[in-house]
C-alpha positions in Angstrom: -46.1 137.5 72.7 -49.0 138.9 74.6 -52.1 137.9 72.2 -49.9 134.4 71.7 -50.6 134.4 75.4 -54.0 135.7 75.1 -55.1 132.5 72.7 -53.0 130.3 74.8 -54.8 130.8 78.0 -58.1 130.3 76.3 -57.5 126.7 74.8 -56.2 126.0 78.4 -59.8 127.3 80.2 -61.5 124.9 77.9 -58.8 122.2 78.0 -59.3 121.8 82.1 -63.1 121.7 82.2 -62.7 118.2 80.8 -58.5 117.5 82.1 -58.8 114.6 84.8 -62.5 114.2 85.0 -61.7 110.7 86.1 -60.9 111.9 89.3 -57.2 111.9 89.5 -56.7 114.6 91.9 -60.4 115.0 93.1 -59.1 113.2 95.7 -56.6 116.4 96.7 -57.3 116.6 100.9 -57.2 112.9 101.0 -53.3 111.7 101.9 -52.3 108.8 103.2 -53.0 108.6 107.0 -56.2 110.8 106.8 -58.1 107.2 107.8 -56.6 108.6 111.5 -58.8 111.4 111.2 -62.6 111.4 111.9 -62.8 114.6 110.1 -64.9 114.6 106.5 -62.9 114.7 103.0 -62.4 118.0 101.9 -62.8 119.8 105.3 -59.3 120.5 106.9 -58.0 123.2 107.3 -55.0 124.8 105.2 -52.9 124.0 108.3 -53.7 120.7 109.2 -52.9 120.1 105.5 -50.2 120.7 106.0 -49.0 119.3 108.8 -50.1 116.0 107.6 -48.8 116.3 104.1 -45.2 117.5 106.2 -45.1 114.1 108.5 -46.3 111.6 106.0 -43.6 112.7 103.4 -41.4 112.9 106.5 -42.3 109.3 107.3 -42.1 108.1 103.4 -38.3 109.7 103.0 -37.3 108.2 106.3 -38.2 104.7 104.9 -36.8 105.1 102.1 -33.3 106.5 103.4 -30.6 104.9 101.1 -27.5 105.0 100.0 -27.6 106.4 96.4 -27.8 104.1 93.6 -27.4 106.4 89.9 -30.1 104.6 88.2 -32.5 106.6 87.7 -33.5 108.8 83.9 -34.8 112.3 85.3 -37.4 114.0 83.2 -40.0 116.4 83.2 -43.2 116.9 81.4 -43.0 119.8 78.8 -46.8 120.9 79.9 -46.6 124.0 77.9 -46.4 121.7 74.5 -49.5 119.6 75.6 -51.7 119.4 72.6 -54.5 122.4 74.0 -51.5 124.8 74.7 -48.8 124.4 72.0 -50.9 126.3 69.4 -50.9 129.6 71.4 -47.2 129.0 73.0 -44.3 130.9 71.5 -41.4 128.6 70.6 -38.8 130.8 72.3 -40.6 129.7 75.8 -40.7 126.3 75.3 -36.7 126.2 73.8 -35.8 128.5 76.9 -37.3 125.7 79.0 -35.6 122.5 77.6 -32.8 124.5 77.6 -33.1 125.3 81.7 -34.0 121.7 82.5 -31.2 120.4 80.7 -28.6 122.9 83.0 -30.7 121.2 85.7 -29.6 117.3 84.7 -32.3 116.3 83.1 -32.1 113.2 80.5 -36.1 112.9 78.8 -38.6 115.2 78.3 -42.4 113.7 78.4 -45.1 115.6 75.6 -49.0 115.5 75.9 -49.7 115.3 72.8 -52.8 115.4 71.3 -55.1 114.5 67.7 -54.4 118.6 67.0 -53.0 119.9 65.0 -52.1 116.3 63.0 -55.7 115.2 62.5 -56.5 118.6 61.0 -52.7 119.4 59.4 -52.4 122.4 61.1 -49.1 123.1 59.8 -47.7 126.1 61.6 -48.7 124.3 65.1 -46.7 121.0 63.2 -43.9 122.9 62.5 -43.5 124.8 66.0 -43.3 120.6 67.3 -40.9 120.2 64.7 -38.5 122.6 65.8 -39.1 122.0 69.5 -38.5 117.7 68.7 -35.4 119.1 66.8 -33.8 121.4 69.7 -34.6 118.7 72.4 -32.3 116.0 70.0 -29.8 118.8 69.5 -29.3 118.3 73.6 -28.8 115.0 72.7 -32.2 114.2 75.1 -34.6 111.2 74.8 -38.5 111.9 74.3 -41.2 110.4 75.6 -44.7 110.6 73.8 -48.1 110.4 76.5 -50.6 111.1 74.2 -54.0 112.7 75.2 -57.8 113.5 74.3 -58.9 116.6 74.7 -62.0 117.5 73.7 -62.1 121.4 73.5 -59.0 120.6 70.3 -59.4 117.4 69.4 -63.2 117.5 68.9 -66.3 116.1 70.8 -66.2 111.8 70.0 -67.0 108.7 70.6 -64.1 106.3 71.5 -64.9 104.3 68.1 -63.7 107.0 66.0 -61.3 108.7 68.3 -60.0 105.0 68.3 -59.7 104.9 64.5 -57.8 109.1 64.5 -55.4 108.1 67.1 -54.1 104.8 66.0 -53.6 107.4 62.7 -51.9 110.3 64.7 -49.6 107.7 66.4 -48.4 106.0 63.2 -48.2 110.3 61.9 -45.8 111.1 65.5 -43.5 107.5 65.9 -42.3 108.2 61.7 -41.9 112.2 62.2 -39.9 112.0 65.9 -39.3 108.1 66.6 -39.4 108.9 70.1 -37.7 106.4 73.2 -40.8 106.2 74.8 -44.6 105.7 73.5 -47.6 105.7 75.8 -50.5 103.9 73.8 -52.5 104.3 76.7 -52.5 107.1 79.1 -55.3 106.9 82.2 -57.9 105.3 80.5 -60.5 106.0 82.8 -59.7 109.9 82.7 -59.9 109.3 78.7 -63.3 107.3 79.1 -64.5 110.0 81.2 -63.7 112.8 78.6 -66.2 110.0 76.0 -68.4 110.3 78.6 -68.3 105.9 78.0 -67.4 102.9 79.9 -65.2 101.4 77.9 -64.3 98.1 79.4 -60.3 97.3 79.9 -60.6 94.1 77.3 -61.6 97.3 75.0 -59.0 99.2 76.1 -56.4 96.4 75.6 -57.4 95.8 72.1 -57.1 99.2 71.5 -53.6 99.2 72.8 -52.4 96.4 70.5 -53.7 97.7 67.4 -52.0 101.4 68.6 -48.7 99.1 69.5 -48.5 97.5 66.2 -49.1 100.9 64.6 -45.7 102.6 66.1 -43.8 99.7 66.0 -44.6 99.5 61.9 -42.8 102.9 61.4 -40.4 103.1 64.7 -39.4 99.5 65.4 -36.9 101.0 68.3 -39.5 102.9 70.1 -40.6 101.3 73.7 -44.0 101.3 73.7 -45.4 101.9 77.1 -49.1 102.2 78.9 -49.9 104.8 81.7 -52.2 103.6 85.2 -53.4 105.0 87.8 -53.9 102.9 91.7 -57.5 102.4 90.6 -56.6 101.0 87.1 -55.5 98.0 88.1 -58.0 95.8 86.4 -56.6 97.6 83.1 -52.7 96.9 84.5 -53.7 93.5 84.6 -54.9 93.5 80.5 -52.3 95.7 79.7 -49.7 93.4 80.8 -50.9 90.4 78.1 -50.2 92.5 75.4 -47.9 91.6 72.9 -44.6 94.0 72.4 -45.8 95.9 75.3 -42.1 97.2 76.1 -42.9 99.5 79.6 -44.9 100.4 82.2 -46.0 103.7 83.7 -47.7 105.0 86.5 -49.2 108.3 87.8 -48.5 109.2 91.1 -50.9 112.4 92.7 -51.6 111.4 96.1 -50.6 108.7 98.4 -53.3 106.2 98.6 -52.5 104.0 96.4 -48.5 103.4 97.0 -49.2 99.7 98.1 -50.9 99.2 94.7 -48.5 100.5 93.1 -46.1 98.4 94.3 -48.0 95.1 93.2 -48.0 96.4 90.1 -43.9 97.1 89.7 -43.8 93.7 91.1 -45.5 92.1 88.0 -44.6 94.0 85.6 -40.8 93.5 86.6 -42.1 89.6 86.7 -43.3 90.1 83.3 -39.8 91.8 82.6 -41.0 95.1 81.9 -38.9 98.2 83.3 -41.7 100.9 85.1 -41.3 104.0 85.4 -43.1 107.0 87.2 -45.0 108.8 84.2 -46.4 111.9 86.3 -46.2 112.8 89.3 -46.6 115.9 91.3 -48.3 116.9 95.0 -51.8 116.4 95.8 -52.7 120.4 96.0 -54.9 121.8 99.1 -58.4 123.5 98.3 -60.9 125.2 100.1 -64.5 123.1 98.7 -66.8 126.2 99.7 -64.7 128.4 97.0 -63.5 125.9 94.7 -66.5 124.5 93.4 -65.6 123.3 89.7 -62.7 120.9 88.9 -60.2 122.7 87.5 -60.0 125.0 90.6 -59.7 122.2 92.9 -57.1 120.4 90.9 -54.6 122.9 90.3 -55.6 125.0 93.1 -52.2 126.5 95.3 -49.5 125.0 92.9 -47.6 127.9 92.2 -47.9 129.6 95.7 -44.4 129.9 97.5 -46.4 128.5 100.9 -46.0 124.9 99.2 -42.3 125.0 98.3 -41.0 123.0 101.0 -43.8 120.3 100.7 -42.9 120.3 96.7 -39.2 119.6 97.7 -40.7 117.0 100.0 -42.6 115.7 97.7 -39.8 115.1 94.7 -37.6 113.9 97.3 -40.1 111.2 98.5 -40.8 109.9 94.7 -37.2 109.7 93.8 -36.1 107.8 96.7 -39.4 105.8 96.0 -38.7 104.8 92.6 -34.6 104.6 93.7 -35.8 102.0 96.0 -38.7 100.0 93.9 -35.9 99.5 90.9 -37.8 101.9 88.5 -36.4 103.6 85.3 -37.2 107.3 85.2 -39.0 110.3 87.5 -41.5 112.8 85.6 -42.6 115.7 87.8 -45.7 117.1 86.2 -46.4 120.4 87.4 -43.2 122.5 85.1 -44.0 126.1 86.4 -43.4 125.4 90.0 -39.6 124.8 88.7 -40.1 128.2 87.6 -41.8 130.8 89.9 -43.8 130.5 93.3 -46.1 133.7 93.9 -47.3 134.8 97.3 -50.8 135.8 96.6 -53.2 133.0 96.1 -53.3 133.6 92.6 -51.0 130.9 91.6 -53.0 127.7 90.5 -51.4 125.4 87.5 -53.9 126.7 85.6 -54.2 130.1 86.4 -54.1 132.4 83.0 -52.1 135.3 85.2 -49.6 132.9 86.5 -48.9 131.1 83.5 -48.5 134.3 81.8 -46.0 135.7 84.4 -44.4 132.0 84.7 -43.8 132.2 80.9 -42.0 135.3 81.8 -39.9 134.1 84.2 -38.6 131.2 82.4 -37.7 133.9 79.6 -35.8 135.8 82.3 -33.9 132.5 83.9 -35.6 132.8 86.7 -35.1 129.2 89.1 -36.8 128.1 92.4 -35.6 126.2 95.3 -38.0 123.6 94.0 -35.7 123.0 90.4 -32.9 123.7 92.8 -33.4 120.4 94.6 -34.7 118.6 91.8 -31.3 119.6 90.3 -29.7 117.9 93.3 -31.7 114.9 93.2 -30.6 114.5 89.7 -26.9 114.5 90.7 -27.2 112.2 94.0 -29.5 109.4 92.0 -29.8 110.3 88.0 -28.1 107.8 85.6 
């Protein structure tokens, strides 16, 4: 298990030089309210972070108190299968942690998936998603397919021919798993980035219909769904003339952009499209004269036990959100902090040491608080 491990943590250091260069948590010290503050972006202290973070998920709950309403599909997003980690992740891990979220309530479990291993047949990587597909159906659970592009596996491309292999590997995935959920689309300005293009959203949208047609040819049942940002809404707004466009879903990692947001459940449900939240997870807390590249910024503190009670907050405040806007289903993003918090500051998302010792903890059934109350959120408002 160690050298799995060992060859797991070095697909992820390449994977997050290019994850989210769009900027979808450079934004991490900047919360809604910080416009009250005359102080620059990225300067506050840890405290003040979190003192602001504490009342503004205070305020968002308090508006949002509601009776409960069981309508909503709790899922969670099965990062350790994403497409740069599932070659060096042993199987056992990722059954033992389908099987812990299911104890916990949950309904769907979300896959990054990327071109690797099916654009290369890499069958032993193809058969470990075969086996995982198989045990999350055994549960009798639905799956939802947010496919990626990652450069360090999938190979440096243009979006012409990374159009042409992915409208291949989504026809390859909706026949092997027919999955509930298909995002042809998923942040298309963090894939454009990871080009290194502008790609227009008319481009985009043509890209989405071919990719549409493609899984509904082989998996007429799937829903075939697009994932936005805030600042996407000029792609929303192509996305939502698309023919047998079936869902909507939006990423949620900082507070910004919740009145967008809420325009854009508004036409979509006009449109009569269910939405649903896709990711979400707490804008993280970093220190800019330490943290100078990306991936330390954006998955900087996730797993330290200081941020439990704003993680609580923070699930607490997108459920009763999406309770309350009529959406289908909640996707946390960030799986390990349902697994262990560490005291030391050594505990970023992307951390090699705390992966490996979160790995270890989901093998030993170790919970936190943090699944604990997503557990209980499940219960008061799942379906």
């Amino acid at each position: 298990m160690e050298t799995e491990m060992n060859d797991r943590t070095r697909l992820l250091i390449k994977f997050v030089r290019v994850w989210m260069l769009a900027g979808c948590l450079l934004v991490v010290t900047v919360i809604a309210g910080e416009s009250r503050s005359s102080q620059p972006r990225g300067t506050i202290s840890r405290e003040e972070y979190m003192t602001r973070m504490n009342q503004v998920l205070d305020e968002m709950i308090a508006k949002t108190e509601a009776s409960p309403k069981k309508t909503l599909i709790f899922s969670f997003n099965l990062f350790y299968a994403h497409g740069a980690m599932i070659k060096g992740m042993p199987l056992e891990t990722l059954i033992k942690t389908v099987d812990t979220m299911v104890e916990a309530g949950v309904r769907r479990v979300d896959i990054n998936m990327g071109l690797f291993p099916w654009s290369v047949r890499e069958e032993s990587t193809i058969a470990k998603y075969d086996a995982l597909v198989k045990h999350i159906r055994n549960h009798g659970l639905e799956l939802a397919i947010n496919p990626q592009y990652t450069p360090s596996t999938d190979g440096k491309m243009h979006f012409s021919e990374w159009q042409r292999k992915a409208v291949d590997m989504f026809a390859q995935v909706a026949r092997r798993y027919h999955p509930e959920i298909f995002t042809v689309i998923h942040e298309p300005t963090t894939i454009a980035a990871r080009f290194g293009e502008r790609i227009r959203p008319h481009s985009w949208a043509n890209f989405a219909q071919k990719a549409i047609r493609a899984v509904k040819r082989v998996s007429p049942n799937t829903k075939t769904s697009v994932g936005v940002l805030s600042w996407e809404k000029p792609y929303f707004n192509a996305f939502l003339r698309l023919n047998d466009l079936d869902a909507v879903g939006i990423d949620i990692y900082n507070l910004r952009g919740m009145a967008v947001y809420d325009r854009m459940i508004k036409a979509a449900h006009a449109k009569g499209l269910p939405v649903h939240i896709e990711e979400t997870w707490r804008n993280p807390y970093f220190d800019p004269r330490r943290d100078k590249t990306l991936e330390a910024k954006s998955a900087r503190g996730i797993g330290e036990a200081r941020y439990q009670e704003l993680d609580v907050k923070w699930l607490t405040a997108m459920t009763r959100y999406a309770n309350t806007r009529g959406l289908e289903a909640v996707t946390p993003f960030w799986m390990q902090a349902f697994f262990l918090y560490v005291d030391d500051e050594k505990g970023g998302g992307l951390e090699p040491g705390y992966n490996r010792r979160t790995a270890a903890a989901i093998m030993s059934g170790q919970r936190t608080e943090t699944l604990n109350a997503y557990q209980a959120l499940i219960k008061r408002y799942g379906r």
